[in-house]
Each structure stands twice: as structure tokens, then as C-alpha cells.
C-alpha atoms as one frame of an Amber mdcrd trajectory, in Angstrom:
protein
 -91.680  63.316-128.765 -92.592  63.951-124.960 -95.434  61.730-125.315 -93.282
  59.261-126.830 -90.460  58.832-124.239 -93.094  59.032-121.469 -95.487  55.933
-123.150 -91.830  54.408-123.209 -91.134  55.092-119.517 -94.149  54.237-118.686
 -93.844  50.703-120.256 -90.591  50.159-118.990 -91.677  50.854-115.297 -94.839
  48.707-116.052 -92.807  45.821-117.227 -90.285  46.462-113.770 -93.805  46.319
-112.052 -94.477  43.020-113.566 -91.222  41.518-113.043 -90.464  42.231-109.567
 -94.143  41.061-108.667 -93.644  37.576-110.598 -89.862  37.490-108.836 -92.157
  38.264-105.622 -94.624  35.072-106.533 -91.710  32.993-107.546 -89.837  33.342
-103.946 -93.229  32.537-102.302 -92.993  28.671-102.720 -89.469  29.121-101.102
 -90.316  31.096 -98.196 -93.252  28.656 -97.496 -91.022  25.627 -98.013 -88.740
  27.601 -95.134 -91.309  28.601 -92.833 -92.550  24.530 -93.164 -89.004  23.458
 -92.353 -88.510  26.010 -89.377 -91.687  25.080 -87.883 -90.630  21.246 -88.097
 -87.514  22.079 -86.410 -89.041  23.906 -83.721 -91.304  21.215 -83.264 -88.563
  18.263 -82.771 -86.997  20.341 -80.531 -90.163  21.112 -78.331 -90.422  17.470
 -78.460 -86.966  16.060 -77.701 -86.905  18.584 -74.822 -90.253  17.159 -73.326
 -88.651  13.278 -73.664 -85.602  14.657 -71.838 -88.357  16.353 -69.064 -90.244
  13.163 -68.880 -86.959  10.510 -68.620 -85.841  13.391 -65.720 -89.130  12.834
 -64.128 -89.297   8.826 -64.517 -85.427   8.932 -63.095 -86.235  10.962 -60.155
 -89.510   9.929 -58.877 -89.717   6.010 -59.955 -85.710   5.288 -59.889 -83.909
   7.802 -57.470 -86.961   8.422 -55.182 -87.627   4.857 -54.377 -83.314   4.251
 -53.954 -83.259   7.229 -51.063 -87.085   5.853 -49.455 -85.447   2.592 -49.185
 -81.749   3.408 -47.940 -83.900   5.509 -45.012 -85.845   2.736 -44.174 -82.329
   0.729 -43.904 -80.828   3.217 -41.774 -83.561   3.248 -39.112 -82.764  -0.644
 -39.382 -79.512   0.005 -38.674 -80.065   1.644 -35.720 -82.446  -1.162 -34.419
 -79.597  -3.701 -34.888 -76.700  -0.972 -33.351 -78.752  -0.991 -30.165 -79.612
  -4.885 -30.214 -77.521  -6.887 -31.852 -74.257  -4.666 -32.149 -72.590  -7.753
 -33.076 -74.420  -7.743 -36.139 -74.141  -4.082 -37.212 -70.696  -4.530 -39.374
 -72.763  -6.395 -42.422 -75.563  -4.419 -42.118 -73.463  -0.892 -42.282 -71.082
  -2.998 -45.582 -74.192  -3.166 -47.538 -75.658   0.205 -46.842 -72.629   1.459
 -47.708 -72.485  -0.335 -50.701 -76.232   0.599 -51.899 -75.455   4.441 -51.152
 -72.694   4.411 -53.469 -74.760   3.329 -56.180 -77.617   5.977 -55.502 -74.032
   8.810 -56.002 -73.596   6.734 -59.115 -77.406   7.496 -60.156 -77.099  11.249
 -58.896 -73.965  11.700 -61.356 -75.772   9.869 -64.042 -78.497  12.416 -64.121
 -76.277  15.731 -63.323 -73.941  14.281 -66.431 -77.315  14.084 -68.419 -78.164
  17.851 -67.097 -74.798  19.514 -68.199 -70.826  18.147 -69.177 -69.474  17.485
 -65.243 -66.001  18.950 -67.833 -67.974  22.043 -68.366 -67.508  22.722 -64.745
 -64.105  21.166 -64.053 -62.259  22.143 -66.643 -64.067  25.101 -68.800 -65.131
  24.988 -72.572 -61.836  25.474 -74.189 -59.884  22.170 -72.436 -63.297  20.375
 -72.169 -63.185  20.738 -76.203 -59.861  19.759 -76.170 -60.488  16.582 -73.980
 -63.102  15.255 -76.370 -60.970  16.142 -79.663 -57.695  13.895 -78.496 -56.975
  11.512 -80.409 -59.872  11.723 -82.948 -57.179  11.612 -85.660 -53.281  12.410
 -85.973 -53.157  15.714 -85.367 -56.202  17.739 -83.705 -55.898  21.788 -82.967
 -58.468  23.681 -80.919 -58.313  27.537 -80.644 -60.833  29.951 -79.307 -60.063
  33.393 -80.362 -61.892  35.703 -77.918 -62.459  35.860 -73.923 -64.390  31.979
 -73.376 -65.171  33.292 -69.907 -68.622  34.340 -69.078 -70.596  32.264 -71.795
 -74.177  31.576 -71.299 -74.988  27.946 -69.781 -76.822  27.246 -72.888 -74.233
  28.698 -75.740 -71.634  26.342 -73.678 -73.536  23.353 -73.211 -74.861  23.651
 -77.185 -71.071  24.311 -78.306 -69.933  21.220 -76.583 -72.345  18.882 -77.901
 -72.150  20.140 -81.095 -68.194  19.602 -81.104 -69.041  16.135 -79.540 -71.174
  15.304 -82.200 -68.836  16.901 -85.062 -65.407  14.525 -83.471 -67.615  10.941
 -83.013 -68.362  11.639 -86.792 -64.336  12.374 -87.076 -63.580   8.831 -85.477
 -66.269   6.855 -87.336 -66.041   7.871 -90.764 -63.492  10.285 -91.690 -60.230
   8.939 -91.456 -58.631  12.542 -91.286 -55.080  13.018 -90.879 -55.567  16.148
 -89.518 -58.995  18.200 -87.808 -59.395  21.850 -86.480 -61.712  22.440 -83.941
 -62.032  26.821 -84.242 -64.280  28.815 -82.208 -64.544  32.824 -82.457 -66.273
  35.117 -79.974 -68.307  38.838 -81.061 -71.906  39.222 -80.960 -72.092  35.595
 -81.146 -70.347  32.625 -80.977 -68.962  31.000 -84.046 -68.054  27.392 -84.358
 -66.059  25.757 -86.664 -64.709  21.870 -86.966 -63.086  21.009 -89.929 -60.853
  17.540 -91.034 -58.965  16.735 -93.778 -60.935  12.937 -94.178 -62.832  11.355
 -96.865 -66.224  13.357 -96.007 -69.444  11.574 -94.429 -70.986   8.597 -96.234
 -73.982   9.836 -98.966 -76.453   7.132 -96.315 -75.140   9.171 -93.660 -76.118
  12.613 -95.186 -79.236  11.547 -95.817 -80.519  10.332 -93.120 -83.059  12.467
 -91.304 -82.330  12.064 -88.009 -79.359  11.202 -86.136 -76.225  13.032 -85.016
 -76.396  15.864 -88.155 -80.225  16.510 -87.015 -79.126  16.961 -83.773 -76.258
  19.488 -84.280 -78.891  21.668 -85.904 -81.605  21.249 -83.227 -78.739  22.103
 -80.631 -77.541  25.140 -82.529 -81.460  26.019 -83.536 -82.248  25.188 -79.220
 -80.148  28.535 -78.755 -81.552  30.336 -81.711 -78.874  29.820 -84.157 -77.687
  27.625 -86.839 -75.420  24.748 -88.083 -74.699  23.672 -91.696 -73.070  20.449
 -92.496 -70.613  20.582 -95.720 -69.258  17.514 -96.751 -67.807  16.330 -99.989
 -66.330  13.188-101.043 -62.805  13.150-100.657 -62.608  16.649 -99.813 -63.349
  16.411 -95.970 -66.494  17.844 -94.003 -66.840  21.012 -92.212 -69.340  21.848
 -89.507 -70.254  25.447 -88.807 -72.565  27.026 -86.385 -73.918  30.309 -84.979
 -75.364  30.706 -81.507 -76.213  33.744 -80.114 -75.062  34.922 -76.844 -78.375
  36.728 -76.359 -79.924  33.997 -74.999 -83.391  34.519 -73.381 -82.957  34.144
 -69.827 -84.542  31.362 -67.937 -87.821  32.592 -66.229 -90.142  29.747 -63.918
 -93.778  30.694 -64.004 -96.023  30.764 -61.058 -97.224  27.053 -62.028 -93.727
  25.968 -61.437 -93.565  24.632 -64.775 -90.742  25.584 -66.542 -89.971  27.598
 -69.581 -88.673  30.356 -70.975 -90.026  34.045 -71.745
């Protein structure tokens, strides 16, 4: 009888064995197909983030370098004509005027690109608000938590996210109504929500474009955005990032990274 229920056990336990190790080989195509998928992410990302470096670069040294070289050169002209021909200074100091105004154009351009000027001016929570007015009849945005104190990243990678979330809004929803919620603990949570027709099935599937970015944002900070959209039954965009960010180290090269 012993023998019995212990051959029995010992089948039962074998056949446990077996199961859990084909459940094991079964989840291996998955976790494959996952680590594939993370590792393309990371590698748009890399790669977006080097175009951004190298359209910096181009900016500064082939645009904005050449603008300041050339307004110096003017200015020593200036000076010539100031102590020869003050007669003829008023023209000369109209259009110098005129070209340094467009280099401050340039310089904005390229801080805007850098980080939301609103970010700075008027904080996250009425920067969101500016970009969700008027996106559809009624628009609330509520941040439950203390916004103050953010990491650069977490704010800049909320408010493109939200950006992203409210063009697609005022393109293709045609929402009566949108919430824009965002919830502070260990991390920040983001949440925009409207009440529209849901994105187009074209739209969902394309690979790249504004729902590709909102992940590579979110996944820039460490976290994570999902996309759920139904026909008829609105869309809802939600997204993790951590407030643990890695800080910001520049190696000796003085090439930058992070650690």
C-alpha cells in the first residue's frame, strides 16, 4: 500500500516535473520575441538620439557658427565706417541690427529643440494645460501629487508624450470630451484619455510615427507607454517613467552620456 501511494506520488511529481519544464520551453519563444523587441527599441532610440546630436552639431558649427563669425566681422566694419564715414553708420547699424535678430531667432530655435521654453515659464502642470486647450470641447488636466522637483528628463518625456497623445486628439478623434491625468509615487504615471472615435486601424499600424515615439520617449527614461484604442470607444494613452533617472555624468572625452 506504501509502495503504492509513493509510485503514485512519485508519478504525479514526475508529471508536475514535465509540465512546468514544457510551460518553461513554451514561454521561451515569448521571452526571446521580448528581448528582440526591447533590443530594437533601445536601438531606435540610440539612434534618434545620435540624429538629434548630429542636427545639434550641423546647427551650431555650419549654421550658428558662421551667423556670429560673420556679424563680428560686420561689427569691426562698423566701427571703420563710425570713425570715417559717420554719415554712413545709420544703414550699416539697421542691418546689423536686423541680422542679429535673426541669429536670437536661431538661438531660440535650437534651445526650443533642447527642452519646452513652457517647461521653464510656466511649469509642467499649465504647460500641459496650454497644449490641451482646445483639442476638443471640454479638456481637464489634473496632477495629483507635488509636480515640483521632477527630473529634467521625466518632465521633458511627460510633455512630449502629452503633445503627442492631444495632436492625435485634434487629428483623428473627434472627442467631445479628453482627460489629461497625471499621478506622482515612486514614479510618474500618465494618463490621456478622450471620448472620440479611436485612432484609424492605418494609423495603429504603422511602425513609426507619433505612437513609436511616445514609447521611445517613455522607454528614453526607462519606462513604458501602451496605446489602447478601439473603434468607437475612444483611445487611451498610459505611461510609466521612473523618477530614478540615472543622472547625467560627461566622461573625460567630453563626449556625452550617461552612467
Amino acid at each position: 500500500m506504501r509502495a503504492a501511494l509513493l509510485g503514485r506520488a512519485a508519478g504525479l511529481a514526475g508529471a508536475f516535473a514535465a509540465g512546468a519544464a514544457a510551460a518553461h520551453l513554451a514561454s521561451i519563444p515569448h521571452l526571446l520575441r521580448l528581448t528582440s523587441d526591447l533590443q530594437r527599441s533601445r536601438e531606435r532610440i540610440l539612434a534618434t538620439r545620435e540624429e538629434e546630436r548630429r542636427r545639434l552639431r550641423h546647427d551650431l558649427h555650419d549654421d550658428l557658427g558662421p551667423t556670429l563669425a560673420s556679424l563680428a566681422m560686420s561689427l569691426d566694419a562698423a566701427r571703420l565706417t563710425l570713425a570715417g564715414e559717420p554719415e554712413r553708420i545709420e544703414p550699416v547699424l539697421s542691418e546689423l541690427r536686423d541680422r542679429l535678430a535673426g541669429a536670437v531667432g536661431e538661438i531660440r530655435e535650437l534651445a526650443h529643440g533642447l527642452r519646452p521654453p513652457a517647461l521653464d515659464d510656466l511649469g509642467l502642470v499649465a504647460a500641459i494645460e496650454s497644449l490641451a486647450e482646445g483639442c476638443c470641447d471640454r479638456v481637464d488636466v489634473r496632477f495629483d501629487g507635488d509636480p515640483d522637483g521632477l527630473p529634467a528628463a521625466v518632465e521633458v518625456a511627460a510633455y512630449w508624450i502629452v503633445s503627442e497623445a492631444v495632436a492625435n486628439i485634434r487629428k483623428h478623434a473627434r472627442a467631445a470630451t479628453a482627460l489629461v491625468l497625471l499621478s506622482r509615487g515612486a514614479d510618474l504615471h500618465l494618463m490621456v484619455a478622450d471620448s472620440g472615435v479611436g485612432l484609424p486601424e492605418p494609423l495603429r499600424a504603422l511602425p513609426g510615427g507619433g505612437l513609436a515615439t511616445m514609447r521611445e520617449l517613455a522607454a528614453e527614461v526607462g519606462g513604458g507607454c501602451v496605446i489602447n484604442s478601439r473603434t468607437g470607444g475612444g483611445t487611451i494613452v498610459s505611461a510609466r517613467l521612473p523618477l530614478a533617472v540615472p543622472p547625467y555624468h560627461r566622461p573625460p572625452n567630453g563626449k556625452g552620456g550617461r552612467t
